[in-house]
N, C-alpha and C positions, 0 to 999 in steps of 0.2 A: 560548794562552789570551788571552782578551781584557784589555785594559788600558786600558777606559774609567772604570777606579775614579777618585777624586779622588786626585790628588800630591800629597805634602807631601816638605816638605825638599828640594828641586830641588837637586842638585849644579851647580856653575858651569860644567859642560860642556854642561848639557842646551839643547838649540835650542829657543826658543821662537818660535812662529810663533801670532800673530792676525792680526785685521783687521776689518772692515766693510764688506757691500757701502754702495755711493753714494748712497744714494737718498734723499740728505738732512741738512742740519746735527746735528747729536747733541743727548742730550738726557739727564736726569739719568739714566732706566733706563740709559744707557750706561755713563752715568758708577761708578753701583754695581757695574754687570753688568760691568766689564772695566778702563775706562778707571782705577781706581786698582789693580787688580792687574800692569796695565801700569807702571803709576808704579810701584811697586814692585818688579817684576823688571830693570828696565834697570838698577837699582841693581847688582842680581848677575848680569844676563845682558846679552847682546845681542840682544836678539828683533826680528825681522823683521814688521815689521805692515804689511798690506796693505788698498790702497785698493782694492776691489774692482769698477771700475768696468766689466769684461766680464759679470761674474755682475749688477750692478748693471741693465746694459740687458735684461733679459727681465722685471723690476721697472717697468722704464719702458715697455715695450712698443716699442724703440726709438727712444727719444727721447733721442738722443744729446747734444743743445744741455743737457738737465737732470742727462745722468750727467755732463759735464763740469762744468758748475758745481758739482755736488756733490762732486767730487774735491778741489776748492778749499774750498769748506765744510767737511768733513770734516778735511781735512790742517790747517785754522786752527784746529779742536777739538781736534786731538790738540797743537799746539803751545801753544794757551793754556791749555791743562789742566796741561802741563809737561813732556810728550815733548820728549824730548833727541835729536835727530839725529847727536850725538855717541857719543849711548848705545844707540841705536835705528836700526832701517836703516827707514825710509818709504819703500813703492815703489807705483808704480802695476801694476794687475796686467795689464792690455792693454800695458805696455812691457817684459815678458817673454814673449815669446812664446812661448817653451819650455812655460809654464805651460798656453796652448794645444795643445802640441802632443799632452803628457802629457797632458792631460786626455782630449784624442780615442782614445787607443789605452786610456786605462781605461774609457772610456765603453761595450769592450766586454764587462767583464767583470759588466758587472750588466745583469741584466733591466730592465724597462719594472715590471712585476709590484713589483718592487721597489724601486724608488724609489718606486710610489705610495703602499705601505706604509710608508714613512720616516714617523715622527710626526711630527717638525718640519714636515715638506712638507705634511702633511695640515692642519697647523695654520695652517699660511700661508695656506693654497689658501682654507679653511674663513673666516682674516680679513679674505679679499678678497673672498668671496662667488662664488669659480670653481671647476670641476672642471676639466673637458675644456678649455675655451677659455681655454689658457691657454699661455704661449708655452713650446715645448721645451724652452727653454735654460732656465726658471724649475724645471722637473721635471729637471734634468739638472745642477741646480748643485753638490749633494752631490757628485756625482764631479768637480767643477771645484773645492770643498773639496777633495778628495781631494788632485788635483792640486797643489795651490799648500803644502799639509802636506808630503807627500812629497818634491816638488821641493825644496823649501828644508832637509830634512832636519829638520823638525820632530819635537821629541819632546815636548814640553810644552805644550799649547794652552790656554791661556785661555779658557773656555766661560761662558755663564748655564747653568741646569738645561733650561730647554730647548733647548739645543746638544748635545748628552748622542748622542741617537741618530747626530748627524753625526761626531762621532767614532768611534761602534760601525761608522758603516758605511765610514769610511776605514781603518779596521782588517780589516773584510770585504774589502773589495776588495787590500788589500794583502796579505794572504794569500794569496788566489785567486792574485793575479800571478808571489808568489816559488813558489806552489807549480806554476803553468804554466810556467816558466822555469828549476827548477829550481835557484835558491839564494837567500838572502834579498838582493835589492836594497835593496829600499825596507823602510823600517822604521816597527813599528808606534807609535802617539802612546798618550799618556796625557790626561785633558783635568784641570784645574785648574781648581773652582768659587770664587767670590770669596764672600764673607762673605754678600753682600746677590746675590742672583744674578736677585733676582724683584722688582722695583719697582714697585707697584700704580702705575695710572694716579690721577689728581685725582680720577676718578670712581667707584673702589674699585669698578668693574667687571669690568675685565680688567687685563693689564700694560700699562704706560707704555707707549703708541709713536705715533708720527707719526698713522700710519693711523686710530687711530682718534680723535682730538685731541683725549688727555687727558694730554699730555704738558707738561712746561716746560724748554726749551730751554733748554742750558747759553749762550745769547744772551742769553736772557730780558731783557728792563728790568727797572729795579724794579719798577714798575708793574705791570708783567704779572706776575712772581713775587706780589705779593702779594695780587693778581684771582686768580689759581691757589689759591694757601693759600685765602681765601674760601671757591674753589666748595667742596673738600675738605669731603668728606663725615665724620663721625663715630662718633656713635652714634643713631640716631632716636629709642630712647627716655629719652634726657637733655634732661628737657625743663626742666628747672630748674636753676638751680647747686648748690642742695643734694640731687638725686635721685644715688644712683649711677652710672656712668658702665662701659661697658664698653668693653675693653681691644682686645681679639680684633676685628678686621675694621674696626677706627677707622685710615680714612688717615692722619690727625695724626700719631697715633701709632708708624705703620709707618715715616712718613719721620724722624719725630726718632729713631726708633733706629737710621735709616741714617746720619742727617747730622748729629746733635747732637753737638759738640764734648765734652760732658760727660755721659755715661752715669747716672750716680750722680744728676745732677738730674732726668733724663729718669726713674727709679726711681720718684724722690719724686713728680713729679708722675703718676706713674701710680696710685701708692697713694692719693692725696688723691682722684681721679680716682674713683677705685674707691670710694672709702669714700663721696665726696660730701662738694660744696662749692667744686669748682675749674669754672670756666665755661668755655667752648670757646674762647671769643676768647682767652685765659688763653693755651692749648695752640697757638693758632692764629699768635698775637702771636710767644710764640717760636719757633717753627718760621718763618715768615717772618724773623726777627729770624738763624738759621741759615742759611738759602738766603743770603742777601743778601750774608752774610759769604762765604759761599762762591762764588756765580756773579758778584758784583760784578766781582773782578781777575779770574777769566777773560774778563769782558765787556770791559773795559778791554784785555788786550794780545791780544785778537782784535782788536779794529776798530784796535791797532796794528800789528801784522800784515798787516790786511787790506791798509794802504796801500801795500804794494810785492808786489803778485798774480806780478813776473817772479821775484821771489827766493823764492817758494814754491814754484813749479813746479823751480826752476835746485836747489834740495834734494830734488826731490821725483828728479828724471831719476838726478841722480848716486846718492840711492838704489836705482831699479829699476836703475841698470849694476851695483852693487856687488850686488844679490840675484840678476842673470842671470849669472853668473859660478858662483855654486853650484848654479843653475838649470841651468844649462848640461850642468855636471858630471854632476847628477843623471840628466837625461837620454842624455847621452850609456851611463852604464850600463846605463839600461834598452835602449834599443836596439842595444846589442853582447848583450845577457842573449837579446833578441828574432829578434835575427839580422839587425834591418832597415840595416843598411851592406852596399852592393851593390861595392862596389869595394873 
């Protein structure tokens, strides 16, 4: 039976495994969609997060000079956010190569048919504006998820609601394998959605992301957070401070109920909001007045961070040696299960 439902209660044994491919600094959508579910499991687990930067180059089209700097960008966002390398194993995922190797022998167990059918993939393909011309490795990355779940012994994944089918389909494939092989090797994940799993973009068009640039960097300046809050659409027809104000589909809104420190104010100004008589900049004022408190110190022990780039790579290696070791393992089973040792 499938077991892509939402976990609750994670026992302290369960493996948790995320990550991000590279392809760029983070940004609040990350920050709801994972990065504090993260902060919070290393509390009771030891989860293994990966820097994605193989599945990352078919993103770049091969532009290797932009997935390395994004390995460095990304790893300063999980450390200024408060990822604990004490608590957490950080690996890069091209410095396991096992994760490759595992990847190529499940690559055969799914059709071409069926990865184009993956909704995520369709979604992606649809936000870039490509079908066909579009590189291999970018339609073949779900089983290179696959890989990197499995290898490390994942049972707990971290997901947004649109991650959802990538965990049904490494659950797919890991069936097919123990049932071609004959016993269960690999085993199947569960995915774990975060509170806020969908972060509208500033333009309350689509979700927060890079691509489309209506995002605000967990870097952000002040400045720019509070040019962001501005552009932040509402409601069109609150054209007064005394007309009614609606609730439903006002960006303002969406993000103070991700970010507002205090729930119960965020209520009241919604009621006043709704009745009429509270004015945007009102809503606007404290929602910037939240972000600032919030991406301020992580802006601050990023750019301290930043100033020693050899001791973030010097934790970044010792974590892919400490995740190719289970990596290893993993592999090794599959190919005694396979039969592929010739000696």
């Amino acid at each position: 039976m499938s077991q892509t439902s939402t976990a609750s209660n994670p026992s302290a044994a369960t493996i948790v495994v995320t990550g991000d491919r590279t392809t760029g600094p983070l940004h609040l959508g990350h920050y709801v969609g994972s990065l504090q579910t993260r902060l919070s499991l290393q509390e009771t687990h030891h989860p293994f997060i990966l820097l994605a930067d193989t599945q990352a180059l078919a993103d770049h089209q091969g532009d290797y000079r932009a997935v390395r700097q994004s390995v460095i960008d990304v790893a300063l966002d999980y450390l200024a956010v408060g990822i604990d390398p004490q608590k957490s194993t950080i690996l890069i995922q091209s410095m396991v190569p096992e994760l490759a190797e595992l990847s190529f022998y499940l690559m055969n167990l799914v059709s071409i048919a069926r990865l184009e059918r993956n909704p995520t993939v369709k979604s992606e393909l649809k936000a870039k504006g490509q079908d066909r011309d579009v590189a291999a490795g970018f339609l073949t990355y779900p089983v290179s998820q696959a890989a990197d779940i499995t290898a490390l012994r994942g049972s707990l994944i971290p997901v947004g609601a649109d991650q959802l089918p990538m965990i049904e389909q490494t659950n797919e494939i890991v069936r097919r394998f123990n049932r071609m092989v004959g016993e269960n090797v690999l085993n199947e994940c569960s995915a774990l959605l975060s509170n806020t799993s969908r972060l509208p973009g500033i333009d309350g068009k689509t979700k927060m992301s890079r691509a489309a640039g209506n995002h605000i960097s967990l870097a952000a300046s002040a400045d720019d957070i509070e040019q962001a809050v501005n552009k932040m659409y509402t409601d069109a027809n609150h054209l007064t401070i005394g007309s009614p104000g609606q609730i439903e589909g006002n960006v303002v809104f969406s993000f103070l109920d991700a970010f507002d420190a205090e729930p119960a104010h965020v209520n009241e100004l919604k009621a006043q909001y709704q009745h009429g008589g509270l004015a945007d900049r009102v809503i606007k004022a404290r929602l910037n007045e939240q972000l600032q408190a919030l991406i301020g110190p992580i802006r601050e022990r990023r750019a301290q961070l930043a100033k020693d780039p050899d001791a973030i790579l010097s934790l970044l290696l010792c974590g892919s040696a400490k995740a190719r070791q289970t990596a290893a393992l993993t592999l090794h089973k599959v190919k005694t299960a396979m039969g592929m040792y010739y000696f």
